[in-house]
C-alpha positions as CSV (number, residue, x, y, z in Angstrom):
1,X,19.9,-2.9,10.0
2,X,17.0,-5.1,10.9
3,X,15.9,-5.5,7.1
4,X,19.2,-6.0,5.6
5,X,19.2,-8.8,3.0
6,X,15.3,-8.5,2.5
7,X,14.1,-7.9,-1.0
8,X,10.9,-6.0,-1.0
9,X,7.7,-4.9,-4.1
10,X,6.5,-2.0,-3.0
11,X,2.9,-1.5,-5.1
12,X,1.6,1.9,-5.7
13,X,4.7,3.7,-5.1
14,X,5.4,6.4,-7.1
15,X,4.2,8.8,-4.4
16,X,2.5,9.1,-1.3
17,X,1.8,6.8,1.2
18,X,3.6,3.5,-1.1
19,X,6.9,5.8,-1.7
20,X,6.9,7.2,2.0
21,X,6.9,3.0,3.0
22,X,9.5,2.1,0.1
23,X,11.9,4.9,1.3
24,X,11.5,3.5,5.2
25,X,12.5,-0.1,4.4
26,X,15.0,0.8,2.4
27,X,16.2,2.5,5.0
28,X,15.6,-0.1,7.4
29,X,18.0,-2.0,4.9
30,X,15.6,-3.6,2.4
31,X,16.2,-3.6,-1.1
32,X,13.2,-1.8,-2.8
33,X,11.7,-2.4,-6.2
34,X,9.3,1.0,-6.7
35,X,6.3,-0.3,-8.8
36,X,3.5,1.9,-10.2
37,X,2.6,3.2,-13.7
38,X,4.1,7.0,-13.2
39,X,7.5,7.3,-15.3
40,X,6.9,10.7,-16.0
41,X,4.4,13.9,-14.3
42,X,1.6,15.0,-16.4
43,X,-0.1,16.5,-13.8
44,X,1.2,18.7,-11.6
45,X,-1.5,18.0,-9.1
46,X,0.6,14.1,-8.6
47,X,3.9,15.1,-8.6
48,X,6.6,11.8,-8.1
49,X,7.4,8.9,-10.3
50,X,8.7,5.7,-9.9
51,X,12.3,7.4,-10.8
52,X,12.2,9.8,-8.6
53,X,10.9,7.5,-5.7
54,X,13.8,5.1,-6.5
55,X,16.9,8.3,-7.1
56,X,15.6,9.6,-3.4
57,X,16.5,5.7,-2.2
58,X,19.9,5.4,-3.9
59,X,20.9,9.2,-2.9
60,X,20.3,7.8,0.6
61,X,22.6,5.3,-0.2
62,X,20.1,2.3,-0.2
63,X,19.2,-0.2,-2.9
64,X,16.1,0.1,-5.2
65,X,15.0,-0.6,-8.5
66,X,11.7,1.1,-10.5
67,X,9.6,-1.1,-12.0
68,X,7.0,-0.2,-14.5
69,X,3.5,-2.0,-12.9
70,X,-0.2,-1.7,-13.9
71,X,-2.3,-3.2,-11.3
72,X,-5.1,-3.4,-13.2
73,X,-3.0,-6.0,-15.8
74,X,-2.5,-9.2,-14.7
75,X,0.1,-9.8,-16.8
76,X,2.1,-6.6,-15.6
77,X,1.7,-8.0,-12.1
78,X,3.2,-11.1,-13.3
79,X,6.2,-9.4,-15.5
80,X,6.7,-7.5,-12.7
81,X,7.1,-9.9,-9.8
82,X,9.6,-11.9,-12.4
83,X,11.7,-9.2,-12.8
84,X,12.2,-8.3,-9.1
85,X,13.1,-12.2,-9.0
86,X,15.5,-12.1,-12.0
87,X,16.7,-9.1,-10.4
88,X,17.7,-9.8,-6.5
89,X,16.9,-13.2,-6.8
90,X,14.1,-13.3,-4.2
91,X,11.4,-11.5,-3.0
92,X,10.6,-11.4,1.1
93,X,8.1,-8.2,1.4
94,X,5.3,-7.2,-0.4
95,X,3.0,-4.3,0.3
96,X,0.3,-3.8,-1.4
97,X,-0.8,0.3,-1.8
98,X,-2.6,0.9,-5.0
99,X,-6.3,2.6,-4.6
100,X,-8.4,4.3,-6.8
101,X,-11.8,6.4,-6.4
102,X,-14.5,6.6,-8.9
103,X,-17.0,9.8,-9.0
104,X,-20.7,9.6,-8.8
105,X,-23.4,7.6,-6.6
106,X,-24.8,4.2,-7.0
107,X,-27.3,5.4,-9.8
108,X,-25.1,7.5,-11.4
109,X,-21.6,5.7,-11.7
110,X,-20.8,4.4,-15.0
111,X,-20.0,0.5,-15.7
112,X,-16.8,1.2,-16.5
113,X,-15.7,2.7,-12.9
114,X,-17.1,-0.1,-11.4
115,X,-14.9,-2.3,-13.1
116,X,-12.0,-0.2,-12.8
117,X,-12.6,0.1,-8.9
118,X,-12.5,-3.3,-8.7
119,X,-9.9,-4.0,-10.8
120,X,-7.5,-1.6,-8.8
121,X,-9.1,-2.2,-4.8
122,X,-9.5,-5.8,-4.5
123,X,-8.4,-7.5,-8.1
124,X,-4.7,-6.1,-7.7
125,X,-4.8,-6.8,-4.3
126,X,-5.4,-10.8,-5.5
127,X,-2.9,-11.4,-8.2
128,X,-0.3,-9.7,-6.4
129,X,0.1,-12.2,-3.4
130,X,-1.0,-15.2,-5.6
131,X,2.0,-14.4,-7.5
132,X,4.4,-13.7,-4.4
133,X,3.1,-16.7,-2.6
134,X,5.2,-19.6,-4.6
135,X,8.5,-17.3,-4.4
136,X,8.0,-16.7,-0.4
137,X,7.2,-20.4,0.5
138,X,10.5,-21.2,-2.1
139,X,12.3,-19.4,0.9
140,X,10.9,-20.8,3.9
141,X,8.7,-17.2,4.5
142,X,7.9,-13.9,3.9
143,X,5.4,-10.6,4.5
144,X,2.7,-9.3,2.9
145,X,1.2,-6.0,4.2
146,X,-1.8,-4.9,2.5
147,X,-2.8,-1.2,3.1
148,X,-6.6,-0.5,3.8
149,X,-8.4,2.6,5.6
150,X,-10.4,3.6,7.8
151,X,-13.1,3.6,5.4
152,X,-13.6,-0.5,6.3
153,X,-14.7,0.4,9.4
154,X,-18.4,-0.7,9.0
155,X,-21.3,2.5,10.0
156,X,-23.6,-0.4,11.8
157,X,-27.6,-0.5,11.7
158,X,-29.5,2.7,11.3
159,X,-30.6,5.3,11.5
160,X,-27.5,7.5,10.5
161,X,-26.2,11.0,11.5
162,X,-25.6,13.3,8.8
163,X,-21.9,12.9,9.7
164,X,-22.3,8.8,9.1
165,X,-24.0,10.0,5.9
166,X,-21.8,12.0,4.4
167,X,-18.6,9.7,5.6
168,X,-15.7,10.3,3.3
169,X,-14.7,8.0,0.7
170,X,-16.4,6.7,-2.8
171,X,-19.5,4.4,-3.2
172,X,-16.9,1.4,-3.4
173,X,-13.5,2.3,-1.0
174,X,-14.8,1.4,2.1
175,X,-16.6,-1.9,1.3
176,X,-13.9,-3.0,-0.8
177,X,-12.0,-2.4,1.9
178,X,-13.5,-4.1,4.1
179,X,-13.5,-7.3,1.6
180,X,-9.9,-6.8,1.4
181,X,-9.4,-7.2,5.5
182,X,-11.4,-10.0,6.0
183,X,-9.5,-11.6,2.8
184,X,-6.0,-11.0,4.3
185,X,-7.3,-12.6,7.2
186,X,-8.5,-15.3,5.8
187,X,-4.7,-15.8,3.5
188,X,-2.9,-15.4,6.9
189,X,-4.7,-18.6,8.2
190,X,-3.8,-20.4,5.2
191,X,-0.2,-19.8,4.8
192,X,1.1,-19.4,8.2
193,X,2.3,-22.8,8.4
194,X,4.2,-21.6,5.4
195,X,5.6,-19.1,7.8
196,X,4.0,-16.3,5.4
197,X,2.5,-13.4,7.3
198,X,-0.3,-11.6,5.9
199,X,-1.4,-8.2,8.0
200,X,-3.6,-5.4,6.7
201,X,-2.0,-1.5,7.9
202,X,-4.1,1.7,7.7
203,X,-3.4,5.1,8.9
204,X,-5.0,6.6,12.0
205,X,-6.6,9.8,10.0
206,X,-6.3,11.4,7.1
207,X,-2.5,11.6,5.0
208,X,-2.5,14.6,3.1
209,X,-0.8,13.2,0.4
210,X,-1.2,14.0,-3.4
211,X,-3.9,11.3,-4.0
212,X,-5.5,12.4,-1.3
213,X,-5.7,15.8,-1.9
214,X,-5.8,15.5,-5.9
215,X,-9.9,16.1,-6.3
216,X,-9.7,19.6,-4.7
217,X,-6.6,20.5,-5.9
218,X,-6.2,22.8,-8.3
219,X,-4.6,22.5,-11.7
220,X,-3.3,25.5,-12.5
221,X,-2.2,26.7,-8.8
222,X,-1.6,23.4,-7.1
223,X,-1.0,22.8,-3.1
224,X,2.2,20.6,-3.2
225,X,2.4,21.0,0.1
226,X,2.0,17.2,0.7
227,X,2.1,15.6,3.9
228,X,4.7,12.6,4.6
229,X,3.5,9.0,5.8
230,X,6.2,8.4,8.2
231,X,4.1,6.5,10.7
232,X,2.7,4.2,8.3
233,X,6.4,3.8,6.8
234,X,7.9,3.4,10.5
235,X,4.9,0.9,10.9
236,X,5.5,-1.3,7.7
237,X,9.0,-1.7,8.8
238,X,8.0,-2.8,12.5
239,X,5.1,-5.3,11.0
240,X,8.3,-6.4,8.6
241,X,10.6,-7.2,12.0
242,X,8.4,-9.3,13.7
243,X,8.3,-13.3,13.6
244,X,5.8,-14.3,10.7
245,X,4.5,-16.8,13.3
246,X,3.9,-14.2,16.1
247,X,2.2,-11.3,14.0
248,X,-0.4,-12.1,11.4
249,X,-3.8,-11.8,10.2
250,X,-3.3,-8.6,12.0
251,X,-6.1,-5.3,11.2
252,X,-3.9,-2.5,12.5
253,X,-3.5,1.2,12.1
254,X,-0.3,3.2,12.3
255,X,-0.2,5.3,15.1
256,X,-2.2,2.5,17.6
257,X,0.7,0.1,16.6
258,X,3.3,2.7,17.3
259,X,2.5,3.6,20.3
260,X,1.8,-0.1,21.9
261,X,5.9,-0.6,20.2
262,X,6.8,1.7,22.4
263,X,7.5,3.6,18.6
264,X,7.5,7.7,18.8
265,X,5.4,8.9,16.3
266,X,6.8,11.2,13.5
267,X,4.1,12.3,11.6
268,X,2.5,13.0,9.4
269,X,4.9,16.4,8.9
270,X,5.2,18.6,5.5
Protein backbone atom coordinates (compact mmCIF):
# COMPACT_ATOMS: atom_id res chain seq x y z
CA UNK A 1 0.00 0.00 0.00
CA UNK A 2 1.30 3.39 -0.89
CA UNK A 3 1.56 4.51 2.99
CA UNK A 4 2.98 1.36 4.27
CA UNK A 5 5.90 2.08 6.78
CA UNK A 6 4.53 5.74 7.43
CA UNK A 7 3.74 6.63 11.02
CA UNK A 8 1.02 9.15 11.28
CA UNK A 9 -0.72 11.81 14.55
CA UNK A 10 -3.93 12.20 13.60
CA UNK A 11 -5.26 15.46 15.90
CA UNK A 12 -8.84 15.73 16.76
CA UNK A 13 -9.77 12.18 16.05
CA UNK A 14 -12.06 10.70 18.08
CA UNK A 15 -14.86 11.32 15.54
CA UNK A 16 -15.79 12.93 12.60
CA UNK A 17 -13.83 14.31 10.03
CA UNK A 18 -10.08 13.45 12.11
CA UNK A 19 -11.37 9.63 12.59
CA UNK A 20 -12.91 9.37 9.03
CA UNK A 21 -8.95 10.60 7.84
CA UNK A 22 -7.11 8.24 10.55
CA UNK A 23 -9.24 5.16 9.33
CA UNK A 24 -8.25 6.10 5.47
CA UNK A 25 -4.48 6.16 6.01
CA UNK A 26 -4.49 3.41 7.99
CA UNK A 27 -5.97 1.88 5.33
CA UNK A 28 -3.71 3.24 2.85
CA UNK A 29 -1.11 1.39 5.20
CA UNK A 30 -0.15 4.04 7.71
CA UNK A 31 0.19 3.39 11.23
CA UNK A 32 -2.21 5.66 13.13
CA UNK A 33 -1.94 7.22 16.52
CA UNK A 34 -5.80 8.50 17.32
CA UNK A 35 -5.32 11.66 19.53
CA UNK A 36 -8.07 13.73 21.11
CA UNK A 37 -9.44 14.06 24.68
CA UNK A 38 -12.68 11.58 24.32
CA UNK A 39 -11.95 8.15 26.24
CA UNK A 40 -15.26 7.75 27.15
CA UNK A 41 -19.11 9.34 25.67
CA UNK A 42 -20.82 11.62 27.97
CA UNK A 43 -22.91 12.99 25.51
CA UNK A 44 -24.83 11.14 23.34
CA UNK A 45 -24.99 13.98 20.94
CA UNK A 46 -20.71 13.07 20.19
CA UNK A 47 -20.76 9.70 20.03
CA UNK A 48 -16.81 8.06 19.26
CA UNK A 49 -13.77 8.03 21.31
CA UNK A 50 -10.29 7.70 20.71
CA UNK A 51 -10.91 3.71 21.53
CA UNK A 52 -13.31 3.25 19.44
CA UNK A 53 -11.70 5.20 16.49
CA UNK A 54 -8.52 3.02 17.09
CA UNK A 55 -10.63 -0.83 17.62
CA UNK A 56 -12.43 0.15 14.12
CA UNK A 57 -8.55 0.43 12.64
CA UNK A 58 -7.21 -2.77 14.20
CA UNK A 59 -10.62 -4.81 13.28
CA UNK A 60 -9.69 -3.72 9.82
CA UNK A 61 -6.52 -5.23 10.43
CA UNK A 62 -4.37 -2.03 10.35
CA UNK A 63 -2.07 -0.47 13.06
CA UNK A 64 -3.15 2.29 15.48
CA UNK A 65 -2.55 3.47 18.77
CA UNK A 66 -5.02 6.06 20.98
CA UNK A 67 -3.47 8.59 22.46
CA UNK A 68 -4.89 10.83 25.13
CA UNK A 69 -4.22 14.76 23.60
CA UNK A 70 -5.48 18.14 24.88
CA UNK A 71 -4.81 20.65 22.27
CA UNK A 72 -5.21 23.32 24.31
CA UNK A 73 -2.03 21.96 26.68
CA UNK A 74 1.10 22.47 25.39
CA UNK A 75 2.55 20.04 27.38
CA UNK A 76 -0.03 17.28 26.18
CA UNK A 77 0.96 18.11 22.68
CA UNK A 78 4.39 17.51 23.74
CA UNK A 79 3.76 14.07 25.79
CA UNK A 80 1.91 13.19 23.04
CA UNK A 81 4.24 13.56 20.04
CA UNK A 82 6.91 11.67 22.42
CA UNK A 83 4.96 8.88 22.88
CA UNK A 84 4.07 8.23 19.18
CA UNK A 85 8.03 8.45 18.92
CA UNK A 86 8.80 6.05 21.80
CA UNK A 87 6.13 4.14 20.24
CA UNK A 88 6.92 3.51 16.27
CA UNK A 89 9.96 5.22 16.50
CA UNK A 90 9.10 7.98 14.05
CA UNK A 91 6.57 10.16 12.99
CA UNK A 92 6.05 11.01 8.97
CA UNK A 93 2.28 12.49 8.89
CA UNK A 94 0.58 14.85 10.83
CA UNK A 95 -2.87 16.29 10.36
CA UNK A 96 -3.94 18.67 12.25
CA UNK A 97 -8.17 18.52 12.90
CA UNK A 98 -9.11 19.98 16.16
CA UNK A 99 -11.76 23.08 15.97
CA UNK A 100 -13.88 24.58 18.37
CA UNK A 101 -16.90 27.28 18.26
CA UNK A 102 -17.70 29.68 20.81
CA UNK A 103 -21.43 31.21 21.15
CA UNK A 104 -22.29 34.78 21.19
CA UNK A 105 -21.29 38.01 19.05
CA UNK A 106 -18.34 40.35 19.32
CA UNK A 107 -20.06 42.27 22.26
CA UNK A 108 -21.41 39.55 23.85
CA UNK A 109 -18.68 36.61 23.89
CA UNK A 110 -17.01 36.17 27.16
CA UNK A 111 -13.07 36.45 27.69
CA UNK A 112 -12.81 33.16 28.27
CA UNK A 113 -14.07 31.85 24.69
CA UNK A 114 -11.88 33.95 23.22
CA UNK A 115 -9.09 32.38 24.73
CA UNK A 116 -10.26 29.12 24.32
CA UNK A 117 -10.93 29.65 20.48
CA UNK A 118 -7.70 30.57 20.16
CA UNK A 119 -6.17 28.21 22.10
CA UNK A 120 -7.88 25.32 20.07
CA UNK A 121 -7.93 27.12 16.18
CA UNK A 122 -4.62 28.53 15.73
CA UNK A 123 -2.47 27.80 19.23
CA UNK A 124 -2.84 23.89 18.63
CA UNK A 125 -2.35 24.27 15.29
CA UNK A 126 1.36 25.93 16.29
CA UNK A 127 2.78 23.64 18.90
CA UNK A 128 1.72 20.71 16.99
CA UNK A 129 4.10 21.20 13.89
CA UNK A 130 6.74 22.98 16.00
CA UNK A 131 6.98 19.77 17.80
CA UNK A 132 6.81 17.41 14.60
CA UNK A 133 9.27 19.54 12.75
CA UNK A 134 12.68 18.33 14.53
CA UNK A 135 11.39 14.52 14.29
CA UNK A 136 10.48 14.99 10.35
CA UNK A 137 13.71 16.73 9.32
CA UNK A 138 15.59 13.74 11.72
CA UNK A 139 14.20 11.66 8.78
CA UNK A 140 14.95 13.45 5.76
CA UNK A 141 10.88 14.56 5.41
CA UNK A 142 7.52 14.37 6.15
CA UNK A 143 3.60 15.83 5.83
CA UNK A 144 1.74 18.06 7.64
CA UNK A 145 -1.93 18.64 6.55
CA UNK A 146 -3.76 21.07 8.44
CA UNK A 147 -7.56 21.11 8.02
CA UNK A 148 -9.33 24.54 7.52
CA UNK A 149 -12.90 25.46 5.91
CA UNK A 150 -14.53 27.20 3.84
CA UNK A 151 -15.13 29.67 6.40
CA UNK A 152 -11.43 31.36 5.38
CA UNK A 153 -12.77 32.24 2.37
CA UNK A 154 -12.70 36.07 2.90
CA UNK A 155 -16.62 38.01 2.10
CA UNK A 156 -14.57 41.12 0.28
CA UNK A 157 -15.57 44.91 0.56
CA UNK A 158 -19.20 45.81 1.27
CA UNK A 159 -21.98 46.17 1.19
CA UNK A 160 -23.21 42.61 2.13
CA UNK A 161 -26.22 40.37 1.16
CA UNK A 162 -28.12 39.06 3.98
CA UNK A 163 -26.81 35.66 2.84
CA UNK A 164 -22.96 37.13 3.31
CA UNK A 165 -24.41 38.34 6.67
CA UNK A 166 -25.60 35.60 8.10
CA UNK A 167 -22.54 33.21 6.67
CA UNK A 168 -22.24 30.23 8.89
CA UNK A 169 -19.59 29.78 11.32
CA UNK A 170 -18.66 31.70 14.83
CA UNK A 171 -17.33 35.34 15.30
CA UNK A 172 -13.65 33.63 15.23
CA UNK A 173 -13.67 30.18 12.77
CA UNK A 174 -13.36 31.80 9.71
CA UNK A 175 -10.67 34.46 10.42
CA UNK A 176 -8.71 32.08 12.38
CA UNK A 177 -8.97 30.14 9.56
CA UNK A 178 -7.85 32.12 7.42
CA UNK A 179 -4.69 33.01 9.79
CA UNK A 180 -4.13 29.38 9.82
CA UNK A 181 -3.75 29.14 5.67
CA UNK A 182 -1.73 31.83 5.19
CA UNK A 183 0.54 30.45 8.23
CA UNK A 184 0.89 26.93 6.57
CA UNK A 185 1.89 28.73 3.64
CA UNK A 186 4.25 30.59 5.04
CA UNK A 187 5.92 26.99 7.10
CA UNK A 188 5.78 25.27 3.67
CA UNK A 189 8.33 27.95 2.26
CA UNK A 190 10.45 27.46 5.22
CA UNK A 191 10.87 23.86 5.45
CA UNK A 192 10.72 22.60 2.04
CA UNK A 193 14.25 22.41 1.62
CA UNK A 194 13.85 20.15 4.51
CA UNK A 195 11.70 18.17 2.15
CA UNK A 196 8.68 18.83 4.79
CA UNK A 197 5.38 19.51 3.04
CA UNK A 198 2.91 21.62 4.66
CA UNK A 199 -0.75 21.80 2.81
CA UNK A 200 -3.94 23.18 4.25
CA UNK A 201 -7.35 20.50 3.17
CA UNK A 202 -11.00 21.66 3.55
CA UNK A 203 -14.12 20.01 2.51
CA UNK A 204 -16.13 21.28 -0.44
CA UNK A 205 -19.55 21.87 1.74
CA UNK A 206 -20.81 21.05 4.65
CA UNK A 207 -19.83 17.21 6.59
CA UNK A 208 -22.64 16.33 8.64
CA UNK A 209 -20.72 15.02 11.15
CA UNK A 210 -21.42 15.05 15.00
CA UNK A 211 -19.49 18.37 15.69
CA UNK A 212 -21.19 19.72 13.09
CA UNK A 213 -24.48 18.91 13.85
CA UNK A 214 -23.92 18.93 17.85
CA UNK A 215 -25.68 22.73 18.39
CA UNK A 216 -28.99 21.55 17.00
CA UNK A 217 -28.99 18.27 18.08
CA UNK A 218 -30.97 17.17 20.56
CA UNK A 219 -30.09 15.66 23.87
CA UNK A 220 -32.55 13.49 24.67
CA UNK A 221 -33.57 12.23 21.03
CA UNK A 222 -30.27 12.72 19.16
CA UNK A 223 -29.80 12.38 15.09
CA UNK A 224 -26.73 9.94 14.93
CA UNK A 225 -27.25 9.75 11.64
CA UNK A 226 -23.76 11.25 10.88
CA UNK A 227 -22.38 11.66 7.63
CA UNK A 228 -18.80 10.03 6.69
CA UNK A 229 -15.71 12.24 5.46
CA UNK A 230 -14.53 9.93 2.89
CA UNK A 231 -13.49 12.56 0.45
CA UNK A 232 -11.49 14.50 2.79
CA UNK A 233 -9.97 10.98 4.04
CA UNK A 234 -9.45 9.79 0.27
CA UNK A 235 -7.89 13.36 -0.07
CA UNK A 236 -5.43 13.26 2.99
CA UNK A 237 -4.09 10.08 1.80
CA UNK A 238 -3.56 11.49 -1.92
CA UNK A 239 -1.90 14.91 -0.37
CA UNK A 240 0.21 12.07 1.83
CA UNK A 241 1.44 10.22 -1.73
CA UNK A 242 2.78 12.91 -3.38
CA UNK A 243 6.54 14.11 -3.47
CA UNK A 244 7.00 16.79 -0.53
CA UNK A 245 8.85 18.81 -3.18
CA UNK A 246 6.03 18.74 -5.76
CA UNK A 247 2.92 19.42 -3.49
CA UNK A 248 3.12 22.06 -0.87
CA UNK A 249 1.90 25.21 0.59
CA UNK A 250 -1.07 23.95 -1.17
CA UNK A 251 -5.05 25.67 -0.06
CA UNK A 252 -7.17 22.74 -1.39
CA UNK A 253 -10.52 21.38 -0.82
CA UNK A 254 -11.54 17.70 -1.16
CA UNK A 255 -13.75 17.15 -3.78
CA UNK A 256 -11.70 19.92 -6.32
CA UNK A 257 -8.58 17.77 -5.62
CA UNK A 258 -10.34 14.62 -6.30
CA UNK A 259 -11.59 15.16 -9.19
CA UNK A 260 -8.36 16.95 -10.92
CA UNK A 261 -6.62 13.16 -9.44
CA UNK A 262 -8.65 11.66 -11.56
CA UNK A 263 -10.11 10.34 -7.78
CA UNK A 264 -14.07 9.18 -7.82
CA UNK A 265 -15.66 10.83 -5.15
CA UNK A 266 -17.30 8.70 -2.35
CA UNK A 267 -19.06 10.93 -0.25
CA UNK A 268 -20.08 12.14 2.01
CA UNK A 269 -22.56 8.90 2.62
CA UNK A 270 -24.52 7.94 6.01
Amino acid sequence: MALDGKVALVAGASRGIGADIAKYLARAGAKVAVCARTEEVKDPRLPGTIHSVTKEITDEGGEAVAIVLNMRDPQSIKDTVAKVIDHWGKLDILVNNAAIFVPGNLETVRENHIDLSLEVNVRSYILTMREVIPHMKAAGGGHIVNISSRGAIPLGPGPYTDDQKSRGGDIFYGGEKAMLEGFSQRMAASYQDDGISVNVLSPEGRVATAGNMYASNDRENPDTNFETADDMGQATVWICEQPTEAFTGQVTYDKDLLNKAGIPLKGPFH
